[in-house]
MDTraj code that builds the backbone (N, CA, C; nanometers):
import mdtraj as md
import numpy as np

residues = "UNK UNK UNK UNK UNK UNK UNK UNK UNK UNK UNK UNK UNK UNK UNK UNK UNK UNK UNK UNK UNK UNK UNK UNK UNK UNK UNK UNK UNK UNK UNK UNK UNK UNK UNK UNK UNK UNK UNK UNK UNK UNK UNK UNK UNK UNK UNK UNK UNK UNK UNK UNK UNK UNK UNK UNK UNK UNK UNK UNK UNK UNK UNK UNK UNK UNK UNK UNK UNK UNK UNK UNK UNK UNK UNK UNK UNK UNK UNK UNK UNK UNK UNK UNK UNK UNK UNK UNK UNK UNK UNK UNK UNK UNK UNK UNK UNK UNK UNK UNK UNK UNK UNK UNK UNK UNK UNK UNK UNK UNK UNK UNK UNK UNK UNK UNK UNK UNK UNK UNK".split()
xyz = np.array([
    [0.0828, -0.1203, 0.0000],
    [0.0000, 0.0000, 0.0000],
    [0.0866, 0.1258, 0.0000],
    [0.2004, 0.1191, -0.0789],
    [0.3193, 0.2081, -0.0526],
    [0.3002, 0.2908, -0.1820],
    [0.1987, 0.3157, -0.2412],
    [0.1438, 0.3565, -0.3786],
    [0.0456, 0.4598, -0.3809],
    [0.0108, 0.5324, -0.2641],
    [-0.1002, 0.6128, -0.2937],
    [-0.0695, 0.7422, -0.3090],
    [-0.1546, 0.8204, -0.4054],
    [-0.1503, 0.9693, -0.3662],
    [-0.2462, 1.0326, -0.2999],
    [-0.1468, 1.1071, -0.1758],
    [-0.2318, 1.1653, -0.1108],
    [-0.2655, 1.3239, -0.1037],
    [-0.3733, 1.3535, -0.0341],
    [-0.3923, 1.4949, -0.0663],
    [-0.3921, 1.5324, 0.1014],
    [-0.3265, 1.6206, 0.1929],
    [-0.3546, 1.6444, 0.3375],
    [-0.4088, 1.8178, 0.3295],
    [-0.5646, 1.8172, 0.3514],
    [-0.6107, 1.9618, 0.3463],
    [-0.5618, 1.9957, 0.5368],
    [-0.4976, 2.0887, 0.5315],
    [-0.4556, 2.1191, 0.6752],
    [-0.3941, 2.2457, 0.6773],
    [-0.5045, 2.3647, 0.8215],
    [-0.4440, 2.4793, 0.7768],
    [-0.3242, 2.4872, 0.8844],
    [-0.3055, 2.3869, 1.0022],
    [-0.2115, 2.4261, 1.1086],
    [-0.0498, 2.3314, 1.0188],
    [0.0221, 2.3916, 0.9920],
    [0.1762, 2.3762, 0.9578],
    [0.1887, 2.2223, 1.0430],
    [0.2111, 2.2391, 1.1373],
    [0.2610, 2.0756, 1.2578],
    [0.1592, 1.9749, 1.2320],
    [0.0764, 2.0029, 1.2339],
    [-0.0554, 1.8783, 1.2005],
    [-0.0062, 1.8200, 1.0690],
    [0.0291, 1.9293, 0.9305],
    [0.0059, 1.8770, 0.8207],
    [0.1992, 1.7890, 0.7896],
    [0.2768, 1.8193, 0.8862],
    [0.3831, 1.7905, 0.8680],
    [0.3624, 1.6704, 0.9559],
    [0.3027, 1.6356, 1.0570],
    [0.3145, 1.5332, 1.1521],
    [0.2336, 1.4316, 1.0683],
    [0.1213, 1.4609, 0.9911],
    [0.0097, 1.3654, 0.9090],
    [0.1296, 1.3207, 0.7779],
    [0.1918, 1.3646, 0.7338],
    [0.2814, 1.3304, 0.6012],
    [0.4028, 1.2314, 0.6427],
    [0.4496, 1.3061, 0.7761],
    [0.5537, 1.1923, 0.7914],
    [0.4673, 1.0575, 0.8521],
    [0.3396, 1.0461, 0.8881],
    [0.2841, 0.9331, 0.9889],
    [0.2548, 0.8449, 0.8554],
    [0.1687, 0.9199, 0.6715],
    [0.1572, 0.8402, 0.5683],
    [0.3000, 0.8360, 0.4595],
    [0.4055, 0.8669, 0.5503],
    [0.5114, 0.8552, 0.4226],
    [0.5486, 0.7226, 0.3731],
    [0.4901, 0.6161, 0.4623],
    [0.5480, 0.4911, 0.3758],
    [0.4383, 0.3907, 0.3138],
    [0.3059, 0.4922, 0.3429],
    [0.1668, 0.4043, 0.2275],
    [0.2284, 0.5073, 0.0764],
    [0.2501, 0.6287, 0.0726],
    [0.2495, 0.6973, -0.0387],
    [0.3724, 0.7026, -0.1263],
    [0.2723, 0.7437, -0.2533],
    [0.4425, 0.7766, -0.3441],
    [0.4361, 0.8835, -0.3996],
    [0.3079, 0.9981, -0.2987],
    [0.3356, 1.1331, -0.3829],
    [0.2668, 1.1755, -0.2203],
    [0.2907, 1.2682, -0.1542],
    [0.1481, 1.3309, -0.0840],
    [0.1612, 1.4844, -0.1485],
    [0.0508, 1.5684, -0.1513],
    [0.0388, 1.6822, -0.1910],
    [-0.0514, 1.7640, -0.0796],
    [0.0325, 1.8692, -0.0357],
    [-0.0213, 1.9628, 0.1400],
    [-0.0384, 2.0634, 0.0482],
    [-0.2155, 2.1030, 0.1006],
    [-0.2529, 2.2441, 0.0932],
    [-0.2912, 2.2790, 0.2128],
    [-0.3263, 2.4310, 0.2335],
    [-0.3846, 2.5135, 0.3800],
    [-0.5093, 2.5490, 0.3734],
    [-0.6156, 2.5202, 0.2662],
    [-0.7325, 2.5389, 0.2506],
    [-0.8261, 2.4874, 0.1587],
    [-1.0021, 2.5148, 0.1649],
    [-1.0449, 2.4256, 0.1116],
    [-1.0442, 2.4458, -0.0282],
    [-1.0175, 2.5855, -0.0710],
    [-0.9982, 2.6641, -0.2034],
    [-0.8888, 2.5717, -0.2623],
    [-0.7996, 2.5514, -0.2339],
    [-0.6409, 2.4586, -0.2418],
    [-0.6650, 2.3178, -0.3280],
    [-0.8066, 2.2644, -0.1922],
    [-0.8150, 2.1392, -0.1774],
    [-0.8710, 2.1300, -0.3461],
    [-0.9758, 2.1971, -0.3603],
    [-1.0547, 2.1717, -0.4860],
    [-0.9783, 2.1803, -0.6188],
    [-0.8454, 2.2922, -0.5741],
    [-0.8484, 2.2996, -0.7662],
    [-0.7459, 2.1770, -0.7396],
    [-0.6415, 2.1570, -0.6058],
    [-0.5268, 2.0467, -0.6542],
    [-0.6068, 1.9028, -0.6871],
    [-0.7016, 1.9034, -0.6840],
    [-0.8393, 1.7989, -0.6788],
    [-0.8949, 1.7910, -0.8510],
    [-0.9062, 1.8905, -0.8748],
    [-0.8981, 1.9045, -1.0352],
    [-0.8091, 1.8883, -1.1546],
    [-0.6693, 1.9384, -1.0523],
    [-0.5564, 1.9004, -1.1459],
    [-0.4954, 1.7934, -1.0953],
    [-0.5089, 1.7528, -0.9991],
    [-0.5026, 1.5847, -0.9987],
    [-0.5945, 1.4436, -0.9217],
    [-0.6347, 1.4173, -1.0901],
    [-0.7516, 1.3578, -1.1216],
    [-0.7705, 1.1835, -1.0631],
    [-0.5655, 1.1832, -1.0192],
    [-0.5876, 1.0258, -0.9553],
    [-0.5176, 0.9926, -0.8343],
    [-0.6031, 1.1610, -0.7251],
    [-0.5608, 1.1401, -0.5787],
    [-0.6277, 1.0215, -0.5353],
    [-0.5781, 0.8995, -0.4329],
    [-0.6429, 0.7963, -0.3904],
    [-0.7217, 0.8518, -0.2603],
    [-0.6545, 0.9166, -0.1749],
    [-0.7321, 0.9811, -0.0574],
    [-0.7063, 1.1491, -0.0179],
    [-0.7895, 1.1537, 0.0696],
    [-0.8003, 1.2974, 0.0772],
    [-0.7996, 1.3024, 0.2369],
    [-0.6789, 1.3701, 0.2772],
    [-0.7315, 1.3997, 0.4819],
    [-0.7561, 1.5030, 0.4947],
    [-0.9659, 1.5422, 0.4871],
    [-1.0049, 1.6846, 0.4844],
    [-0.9806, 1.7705, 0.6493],
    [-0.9533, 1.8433, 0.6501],
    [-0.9869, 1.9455, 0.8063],
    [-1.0947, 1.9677, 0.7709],
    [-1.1706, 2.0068, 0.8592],
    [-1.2853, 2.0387, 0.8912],
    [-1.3044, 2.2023, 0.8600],
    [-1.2077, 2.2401, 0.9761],
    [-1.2330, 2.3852, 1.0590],
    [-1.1121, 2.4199, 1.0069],
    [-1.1435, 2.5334, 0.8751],
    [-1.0502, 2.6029, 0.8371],
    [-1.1096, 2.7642, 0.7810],
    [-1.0389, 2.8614, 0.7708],
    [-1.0723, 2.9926, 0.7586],
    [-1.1669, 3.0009, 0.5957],
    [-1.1001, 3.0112, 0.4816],
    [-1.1501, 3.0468, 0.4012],
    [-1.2508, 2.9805, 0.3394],
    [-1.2682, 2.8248, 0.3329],
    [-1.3356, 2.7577, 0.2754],
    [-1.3169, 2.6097, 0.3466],
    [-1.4400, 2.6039, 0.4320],
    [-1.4469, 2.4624, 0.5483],
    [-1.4022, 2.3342, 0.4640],
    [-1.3928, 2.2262, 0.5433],
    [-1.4009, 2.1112, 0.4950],
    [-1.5203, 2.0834, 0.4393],
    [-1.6326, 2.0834, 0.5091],
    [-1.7908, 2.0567, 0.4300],
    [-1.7825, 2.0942, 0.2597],
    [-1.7583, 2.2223, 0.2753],
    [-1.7981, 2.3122, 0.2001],
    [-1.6781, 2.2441, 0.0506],
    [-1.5770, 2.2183, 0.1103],
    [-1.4883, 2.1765, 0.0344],
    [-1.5304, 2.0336, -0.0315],
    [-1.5345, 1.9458, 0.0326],
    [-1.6161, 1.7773, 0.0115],
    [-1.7220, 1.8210, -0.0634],
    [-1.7868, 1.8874, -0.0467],
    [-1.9313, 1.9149, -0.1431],
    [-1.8723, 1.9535, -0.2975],
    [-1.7953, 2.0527, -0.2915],
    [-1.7336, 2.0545, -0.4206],
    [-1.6829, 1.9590, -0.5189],
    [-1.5727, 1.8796, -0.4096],
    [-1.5001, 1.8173, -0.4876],
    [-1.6294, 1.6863, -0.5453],
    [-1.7070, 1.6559, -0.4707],
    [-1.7846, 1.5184, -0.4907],
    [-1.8873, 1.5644, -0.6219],
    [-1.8584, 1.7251, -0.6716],
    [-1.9634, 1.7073, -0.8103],
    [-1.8666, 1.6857, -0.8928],
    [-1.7252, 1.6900, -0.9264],
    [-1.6627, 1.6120, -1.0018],
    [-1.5647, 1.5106, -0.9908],
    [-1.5965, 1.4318, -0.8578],
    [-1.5073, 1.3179, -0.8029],
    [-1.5677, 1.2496, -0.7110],
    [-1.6591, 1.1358, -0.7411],
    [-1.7377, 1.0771, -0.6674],
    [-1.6417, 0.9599, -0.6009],
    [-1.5253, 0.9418, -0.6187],
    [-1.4503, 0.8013, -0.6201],
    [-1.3420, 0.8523, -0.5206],
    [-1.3072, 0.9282, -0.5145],
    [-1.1637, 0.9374, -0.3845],
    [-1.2191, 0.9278, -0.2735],
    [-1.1313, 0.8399, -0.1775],
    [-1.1724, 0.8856, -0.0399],
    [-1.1319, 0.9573, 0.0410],
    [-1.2493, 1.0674, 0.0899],
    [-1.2384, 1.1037, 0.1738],
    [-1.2572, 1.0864, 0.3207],
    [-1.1467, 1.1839, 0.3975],
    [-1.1289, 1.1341, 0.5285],
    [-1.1411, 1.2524, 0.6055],
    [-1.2747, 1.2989, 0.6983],
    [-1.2245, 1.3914, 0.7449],
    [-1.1932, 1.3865, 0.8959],
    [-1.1426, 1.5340, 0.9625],
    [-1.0554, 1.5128, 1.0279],
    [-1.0700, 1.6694, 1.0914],
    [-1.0771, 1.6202, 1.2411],
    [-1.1227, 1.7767, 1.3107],
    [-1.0163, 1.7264, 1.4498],
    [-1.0187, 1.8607, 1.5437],
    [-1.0017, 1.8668, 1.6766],
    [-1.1312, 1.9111, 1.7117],
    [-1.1975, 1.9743, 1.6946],
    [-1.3254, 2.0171, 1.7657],
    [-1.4133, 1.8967, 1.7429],
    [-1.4392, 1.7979, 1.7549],
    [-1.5206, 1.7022, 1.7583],
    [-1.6526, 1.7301, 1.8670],
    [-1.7706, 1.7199, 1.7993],
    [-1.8874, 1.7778, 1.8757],
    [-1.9592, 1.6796, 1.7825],
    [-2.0887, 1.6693, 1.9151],
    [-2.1716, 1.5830, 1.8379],
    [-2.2549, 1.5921, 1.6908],
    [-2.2636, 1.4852, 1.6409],
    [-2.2851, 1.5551, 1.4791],
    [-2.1968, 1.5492, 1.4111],
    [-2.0530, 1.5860, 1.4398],
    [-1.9798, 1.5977, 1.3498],
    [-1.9451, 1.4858, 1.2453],
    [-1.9385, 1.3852, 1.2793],
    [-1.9136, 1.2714, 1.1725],
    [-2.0418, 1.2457, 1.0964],
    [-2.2123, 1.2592, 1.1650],
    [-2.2949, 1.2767, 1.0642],
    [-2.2848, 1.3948, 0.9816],
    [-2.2424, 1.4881, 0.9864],
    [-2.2443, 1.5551, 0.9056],
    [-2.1023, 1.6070, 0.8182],
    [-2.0086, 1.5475, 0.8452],
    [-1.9491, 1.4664, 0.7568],
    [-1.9577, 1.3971, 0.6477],
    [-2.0358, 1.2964, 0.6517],
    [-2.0651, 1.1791, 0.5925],
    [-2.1791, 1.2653, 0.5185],
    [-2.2681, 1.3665, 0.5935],
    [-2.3652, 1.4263, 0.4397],
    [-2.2869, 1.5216, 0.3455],
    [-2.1881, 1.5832, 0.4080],
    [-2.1201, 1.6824, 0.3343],
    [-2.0169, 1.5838, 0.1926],
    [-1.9940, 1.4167, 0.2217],
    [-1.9671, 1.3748, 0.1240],
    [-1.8757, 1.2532, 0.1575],
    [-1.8178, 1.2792, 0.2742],
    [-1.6803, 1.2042, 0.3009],
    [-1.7418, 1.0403, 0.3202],
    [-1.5972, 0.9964, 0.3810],
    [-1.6282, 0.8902, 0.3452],
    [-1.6359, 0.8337, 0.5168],
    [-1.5568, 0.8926, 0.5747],
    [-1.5075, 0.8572, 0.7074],
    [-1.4664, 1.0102, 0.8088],
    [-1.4471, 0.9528, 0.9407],
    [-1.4302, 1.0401, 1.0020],
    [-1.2965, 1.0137, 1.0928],
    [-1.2499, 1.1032, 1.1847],
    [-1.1010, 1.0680, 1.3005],
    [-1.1090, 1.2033, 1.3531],
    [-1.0712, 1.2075, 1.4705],
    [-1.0864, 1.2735, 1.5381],
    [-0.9088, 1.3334, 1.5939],
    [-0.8927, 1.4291, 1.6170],
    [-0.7310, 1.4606, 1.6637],
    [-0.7366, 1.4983, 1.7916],
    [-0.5763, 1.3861, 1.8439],
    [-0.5576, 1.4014, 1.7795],
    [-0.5076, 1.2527, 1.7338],
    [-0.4585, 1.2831, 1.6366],
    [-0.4505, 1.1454, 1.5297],
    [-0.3565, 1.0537, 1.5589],
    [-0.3677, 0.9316, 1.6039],
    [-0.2614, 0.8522, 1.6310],
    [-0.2779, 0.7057, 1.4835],
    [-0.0648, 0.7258, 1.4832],
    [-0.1000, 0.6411, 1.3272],
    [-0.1169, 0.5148, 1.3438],
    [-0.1368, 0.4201, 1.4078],
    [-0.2416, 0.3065, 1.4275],
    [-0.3660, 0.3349, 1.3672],
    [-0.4663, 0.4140, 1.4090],
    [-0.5767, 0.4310, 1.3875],
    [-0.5998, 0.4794, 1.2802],
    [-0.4744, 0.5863, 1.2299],
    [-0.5268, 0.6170, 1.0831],
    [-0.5254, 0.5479, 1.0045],
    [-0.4176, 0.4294, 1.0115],
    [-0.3334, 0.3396, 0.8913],
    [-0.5072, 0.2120, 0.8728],
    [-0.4923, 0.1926, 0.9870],
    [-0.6339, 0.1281, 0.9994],
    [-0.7695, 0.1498, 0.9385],
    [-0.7522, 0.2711, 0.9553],
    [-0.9311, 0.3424, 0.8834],
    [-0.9085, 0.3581, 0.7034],
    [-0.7391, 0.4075, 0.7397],
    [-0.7159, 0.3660, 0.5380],
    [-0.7028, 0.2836, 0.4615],
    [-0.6730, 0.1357, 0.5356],
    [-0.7012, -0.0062, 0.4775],
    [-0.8497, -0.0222, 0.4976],
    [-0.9245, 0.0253, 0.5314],
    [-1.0708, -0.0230, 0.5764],
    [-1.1228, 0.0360, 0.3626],
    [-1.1029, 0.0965, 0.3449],
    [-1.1097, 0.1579, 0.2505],
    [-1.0400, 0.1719, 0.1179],
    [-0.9174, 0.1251, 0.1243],
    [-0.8034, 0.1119, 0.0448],
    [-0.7401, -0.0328, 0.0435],
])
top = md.Topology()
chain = top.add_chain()
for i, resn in enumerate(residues, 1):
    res = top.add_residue(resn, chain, resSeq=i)
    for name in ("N", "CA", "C"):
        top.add_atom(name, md.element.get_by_symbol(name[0]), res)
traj = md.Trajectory(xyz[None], top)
């Protein structure tokens, strides 16, 4: 599983550096943006990301808001999203905004590697 490309939407710097080194040995590309604006077009120009680790809670353009986008022209990647504010609801509404799954931070890589074979 040392083959995937990944996409890590993450606006905090340490999160998105701690999430890349935890998938550096499923992947053979990852690609870090800081927002959901980011998430969509690197989502457009690359058409054969395998997963996606959305944030939730970001300034310019949420995770929701972002997953909703990408899923009118990419019904097939998975998405994963991915908050610290975890409140109830949040993974249902997740899962309506598009994703595929949910995790909560903060993220320990057991659990992620786990939820990405569940799926991959």
């Amino acid at each position: 599983m040392g083959n995937l490309k990944i996409l890590i939407v993450e606006d905090d710097e340490g999160s998105s550096q701690l999430l890349s080194y935890m998938l550096n040995s499923m992947s053979k590309e990852i690609i870090s943006v800081t927002n959901g604006f980011e998430a969509v077009k690197a989502c457009k120009n690359n058409t054969d990301i395998d997963l996606i680790l959305m944030d939730i809670q970001m300034e310019t353009l949420n995770g929701y808001k972002a997953t909703e986008q990408i899923r009118k022209f990419n019904k097939n990647v998975i998405i994963i999203a991915q908050t610290a504010l975890a409140l109830p609801g949040d993974r249902e509404k997740s899962i309506l905004a598009g994703c595929d799954d949910y995790i909560t931070k903060p993220i320990h890589k057991n659990d992620l590697v786990k939820l990405i074979r569940e799926y991959l």
